[in-house]
C-alpha positions as CSV (number, residue, x, y, z in Angstrom):
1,X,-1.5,-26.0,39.8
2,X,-2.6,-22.6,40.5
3,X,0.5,-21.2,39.4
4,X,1.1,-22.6,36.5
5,X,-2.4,-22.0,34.9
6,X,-1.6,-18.3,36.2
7,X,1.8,-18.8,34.1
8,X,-0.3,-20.1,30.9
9,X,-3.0,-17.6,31.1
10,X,0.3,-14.8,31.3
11,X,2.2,-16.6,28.3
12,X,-0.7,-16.7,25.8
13,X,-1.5,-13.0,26.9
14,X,1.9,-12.2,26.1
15,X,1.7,-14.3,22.6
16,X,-1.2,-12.4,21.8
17,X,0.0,-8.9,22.4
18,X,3.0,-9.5,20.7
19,X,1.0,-11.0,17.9
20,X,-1.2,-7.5,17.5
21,X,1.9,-5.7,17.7
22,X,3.7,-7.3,14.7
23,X,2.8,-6.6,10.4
24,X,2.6,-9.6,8.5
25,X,3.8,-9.2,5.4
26,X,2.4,-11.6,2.2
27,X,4.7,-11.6,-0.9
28,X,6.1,-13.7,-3.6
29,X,9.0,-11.4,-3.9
30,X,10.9,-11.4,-1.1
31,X,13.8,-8.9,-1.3
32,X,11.7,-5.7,-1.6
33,X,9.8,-7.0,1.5
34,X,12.8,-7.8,3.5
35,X,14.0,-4.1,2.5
36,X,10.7,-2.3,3.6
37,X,10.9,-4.7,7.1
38,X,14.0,-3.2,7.8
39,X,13.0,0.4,7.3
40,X,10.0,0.0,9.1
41,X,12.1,-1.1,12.0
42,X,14.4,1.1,11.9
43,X,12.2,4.1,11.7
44,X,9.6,2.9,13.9
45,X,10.3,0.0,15.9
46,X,8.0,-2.2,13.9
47,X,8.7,-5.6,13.9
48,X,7.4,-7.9,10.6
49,X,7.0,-11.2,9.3
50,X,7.0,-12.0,6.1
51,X,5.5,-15.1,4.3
52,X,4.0,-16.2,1.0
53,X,0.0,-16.6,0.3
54,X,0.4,-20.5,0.1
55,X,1.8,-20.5,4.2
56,X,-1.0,-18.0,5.5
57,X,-2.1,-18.8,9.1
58,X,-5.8,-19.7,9.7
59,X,-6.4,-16.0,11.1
60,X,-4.8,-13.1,10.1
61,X,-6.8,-11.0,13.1
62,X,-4.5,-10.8,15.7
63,X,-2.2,-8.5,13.5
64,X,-1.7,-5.0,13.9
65,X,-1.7,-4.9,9.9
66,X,-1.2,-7.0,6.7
67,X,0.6,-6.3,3.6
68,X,0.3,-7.5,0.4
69,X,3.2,-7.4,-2.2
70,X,1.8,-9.9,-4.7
71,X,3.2,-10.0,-8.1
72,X,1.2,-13.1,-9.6
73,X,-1.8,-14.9,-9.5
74,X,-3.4,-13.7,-5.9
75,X,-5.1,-17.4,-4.6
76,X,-9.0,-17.2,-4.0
77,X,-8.0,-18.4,-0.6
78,X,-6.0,-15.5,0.3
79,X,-8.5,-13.5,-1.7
80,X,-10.8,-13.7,0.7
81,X,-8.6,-13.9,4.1
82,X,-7.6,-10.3,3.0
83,X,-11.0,-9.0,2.7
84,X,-12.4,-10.1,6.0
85,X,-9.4,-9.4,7.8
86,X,-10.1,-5.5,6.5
87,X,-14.0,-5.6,6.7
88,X,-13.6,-6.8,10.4
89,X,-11.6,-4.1,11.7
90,X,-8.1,-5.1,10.4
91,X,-5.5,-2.6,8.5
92,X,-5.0,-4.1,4.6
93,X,-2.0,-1.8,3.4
94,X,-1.6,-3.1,-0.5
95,X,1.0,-2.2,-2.5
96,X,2.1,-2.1,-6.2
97,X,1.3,-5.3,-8.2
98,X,-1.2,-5.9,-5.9
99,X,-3.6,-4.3,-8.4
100,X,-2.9,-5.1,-11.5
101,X,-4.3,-6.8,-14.8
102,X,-3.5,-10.6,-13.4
103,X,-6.2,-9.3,-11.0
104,X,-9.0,-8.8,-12.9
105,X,-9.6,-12.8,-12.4
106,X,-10.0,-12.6,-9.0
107,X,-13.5,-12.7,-8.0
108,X,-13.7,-9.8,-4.9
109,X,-11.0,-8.3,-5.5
110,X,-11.4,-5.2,-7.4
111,X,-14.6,-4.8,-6.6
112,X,-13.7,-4.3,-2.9
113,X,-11.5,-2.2,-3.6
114,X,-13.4,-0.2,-5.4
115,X,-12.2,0.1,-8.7
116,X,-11.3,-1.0,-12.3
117,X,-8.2,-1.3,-14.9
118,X,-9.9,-0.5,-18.0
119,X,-9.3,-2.5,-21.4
120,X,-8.3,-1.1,-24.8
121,X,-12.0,-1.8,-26.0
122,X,-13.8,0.7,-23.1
123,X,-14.8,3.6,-23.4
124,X,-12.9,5.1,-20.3
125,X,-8.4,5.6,-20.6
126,X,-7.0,1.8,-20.6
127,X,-5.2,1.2,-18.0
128,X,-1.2,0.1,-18.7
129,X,2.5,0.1,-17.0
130,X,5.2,1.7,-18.3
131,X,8.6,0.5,-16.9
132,X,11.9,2.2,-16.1
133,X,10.7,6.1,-15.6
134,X,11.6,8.7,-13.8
135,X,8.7,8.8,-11.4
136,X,7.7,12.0,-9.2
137,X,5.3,11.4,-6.0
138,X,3.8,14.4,-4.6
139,X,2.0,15.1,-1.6
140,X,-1.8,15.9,-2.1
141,X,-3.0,16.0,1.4
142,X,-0.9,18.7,3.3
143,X,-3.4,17.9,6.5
144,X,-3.2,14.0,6.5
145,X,-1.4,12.4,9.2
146,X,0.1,9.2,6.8
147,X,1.4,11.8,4.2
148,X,3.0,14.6,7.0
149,X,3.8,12.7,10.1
150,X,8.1,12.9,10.4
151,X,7.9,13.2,6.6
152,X,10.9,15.0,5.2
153,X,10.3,15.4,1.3
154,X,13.8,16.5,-0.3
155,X,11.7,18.1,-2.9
156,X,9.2,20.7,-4.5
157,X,8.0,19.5,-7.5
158,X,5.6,21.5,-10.0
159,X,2.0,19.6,-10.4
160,X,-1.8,20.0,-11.2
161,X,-4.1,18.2,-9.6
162,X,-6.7,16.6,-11.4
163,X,-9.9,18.5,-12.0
164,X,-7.8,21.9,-11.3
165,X,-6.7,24.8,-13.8
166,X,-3.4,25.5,-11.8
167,X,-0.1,23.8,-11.3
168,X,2.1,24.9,-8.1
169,X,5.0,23.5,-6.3
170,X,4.5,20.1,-4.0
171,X,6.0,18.7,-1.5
172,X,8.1,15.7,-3.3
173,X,10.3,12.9,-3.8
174,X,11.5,10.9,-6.7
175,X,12.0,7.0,-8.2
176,X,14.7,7.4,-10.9
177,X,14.1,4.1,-12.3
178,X,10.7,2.4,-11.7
179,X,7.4,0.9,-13.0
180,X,4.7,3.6,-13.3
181,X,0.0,1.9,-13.5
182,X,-1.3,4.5,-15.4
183,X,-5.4,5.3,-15.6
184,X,-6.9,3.2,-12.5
185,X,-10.2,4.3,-12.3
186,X,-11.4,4.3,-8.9
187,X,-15.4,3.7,-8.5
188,X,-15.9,4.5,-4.8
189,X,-15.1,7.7,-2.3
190,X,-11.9,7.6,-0.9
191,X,-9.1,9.9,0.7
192,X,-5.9,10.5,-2.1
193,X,-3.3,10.9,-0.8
194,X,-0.1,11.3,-3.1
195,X,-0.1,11.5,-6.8
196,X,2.5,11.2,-9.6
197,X,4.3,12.7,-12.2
198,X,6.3,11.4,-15.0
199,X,7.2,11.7,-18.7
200,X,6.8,8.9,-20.7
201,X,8.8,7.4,-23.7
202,X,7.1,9.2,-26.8
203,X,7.4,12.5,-24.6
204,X,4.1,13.4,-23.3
205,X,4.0,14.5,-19.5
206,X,1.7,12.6,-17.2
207,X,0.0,13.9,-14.0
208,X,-2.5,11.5,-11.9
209,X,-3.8,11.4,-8.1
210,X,-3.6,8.0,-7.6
211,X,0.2,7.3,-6.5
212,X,-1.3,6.1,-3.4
213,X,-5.1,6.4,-1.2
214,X,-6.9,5.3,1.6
215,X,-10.6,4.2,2.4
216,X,-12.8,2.9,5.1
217,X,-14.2,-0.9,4.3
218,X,-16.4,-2.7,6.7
219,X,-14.6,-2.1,10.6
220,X,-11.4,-1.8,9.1
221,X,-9.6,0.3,6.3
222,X,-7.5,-0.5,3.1
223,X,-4.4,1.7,2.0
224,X,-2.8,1.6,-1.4
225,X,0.5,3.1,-2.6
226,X,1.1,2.1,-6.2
227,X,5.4,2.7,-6.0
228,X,7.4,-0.1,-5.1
229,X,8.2,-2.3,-8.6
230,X,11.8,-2.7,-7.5
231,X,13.2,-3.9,-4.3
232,X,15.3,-0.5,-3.7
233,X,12.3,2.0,-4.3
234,X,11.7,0.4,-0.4
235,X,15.3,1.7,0.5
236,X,14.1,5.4,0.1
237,X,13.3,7.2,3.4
238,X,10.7,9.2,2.8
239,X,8.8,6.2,1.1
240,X,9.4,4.4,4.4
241,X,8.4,6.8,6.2
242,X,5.2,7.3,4.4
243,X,4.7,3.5,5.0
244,X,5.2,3.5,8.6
245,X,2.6,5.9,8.9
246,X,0.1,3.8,7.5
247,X,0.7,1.2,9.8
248,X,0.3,3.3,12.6
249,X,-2.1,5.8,11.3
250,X,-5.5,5.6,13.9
251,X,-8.3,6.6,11.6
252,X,-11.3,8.3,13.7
């Protein structure tokens, strides 16, 4: 009897660790998903599972972090699985669609994240997508371990920070084709981390840093990279890479 309670207690210890040592990955589009699972595997031995909102499990705290790559409606249910899972110590790394207009319904959402989308009628830039652009990401914070850790950028791309008088070259890489959020107006401190850079279709030349940030919330901390519309922008290396480093990235 002994033993086998000593070969229970070692199989639900082993269930467990291998529980906080996998990402879990909430979508309703699967191919990009499967894509970035791969790469994160491949460049860092992490091992994923992906599922939809509707088929979340009743705790979400024995991961070692949670993605979500929601295109649609995002389910008051998950909503709020999302938000404790982060305030209690968890790592919430959300990505593209994840903030976008279909959000502004959502009760918690935004403002836990702390931010807006602006409408036409404020007074601040409305927020609005353009699709299929040529989108450069640069890196803003040379020091930061998610933006610099075994990232190779192929690039140097010229940029001006927000708030600055001077453009110089960046460290860089490029989305030929993708879907570009313009003007998200973020309420509350937070570290940025990457911006962007594109030109869009009446010709004027766009420059914003908020391609991607992170932020303490609660225990835990939230990181958002706003790339990723299409299922290949996950193929590129140095976005995976970027990735990885979020999931493993140890804040102090």
């Amino acid at each position: 009897m002994k033993k086998k309670l000593l070969a229970l207690t070692f199989l639900l210890f082993k269930i467990s660790y291998l529980s906080a040592q996998e990402i879990l990955m909430v979508a309703d589009e699967f191919p990009a998903m499967e894509i970035l699972a791969k790469g994160l595997q491949e460049q860092e031995g992490l091992s994923s599972k992906i599922i939809a909102q509707t088929d979340l499990p009743q705790s979400l705290s024995g991961y070692q972090a949670v993605v979500v790559y929601i295109h649609k409606d995002l389910n008051p249910e998950p909503e709020e699985a999302f938000i404790q899972y982060a305030n209690a110590g968890g790592k919430l790394i959300v990505l593209h669609h994840s903030i976008s207009s279909g959000k502004r319904k959502n009760k918690d959402w935004f403002s836990f994240l702390g931010l807006e989308l602006p409408k036409a009628e404020d007074t601040a830039p409305a927020y609005k997508y353009i699709d299929d652009m040529n989108m450069d990401i640069v890196n803003l914070a040379p020091t930061h371990f998610i933006t610099t850790n075994k990232v190779s950028y192929p690039e140097k791309i010229k940029y001006q920070p927000e708030g600055t008088s001077k453009s110089s070259k960046l460290p860089g890489f490029n989305f030929p084709k993708t879907e570009v959020y313009l003007n998200h107006k973020l309420l509350t401190p937070r570290t940025i981390l990457l911006g962007f850079k594109f030109t869009d279709p009446e010709g004027r030349e766009w420059m914003q840093d908020r391609s991607a940030w992170c932020m303490k919330v609660g225990k835990g901390w939230v990181f958002y990279s706003q790339a990723g519309h299409y299922a290949q922008d996950f193929a590129d290396p140095t976005y995976v890479r970027i990735l990885a480093n979020a999931v493993i990235y140890k804040p102090n």
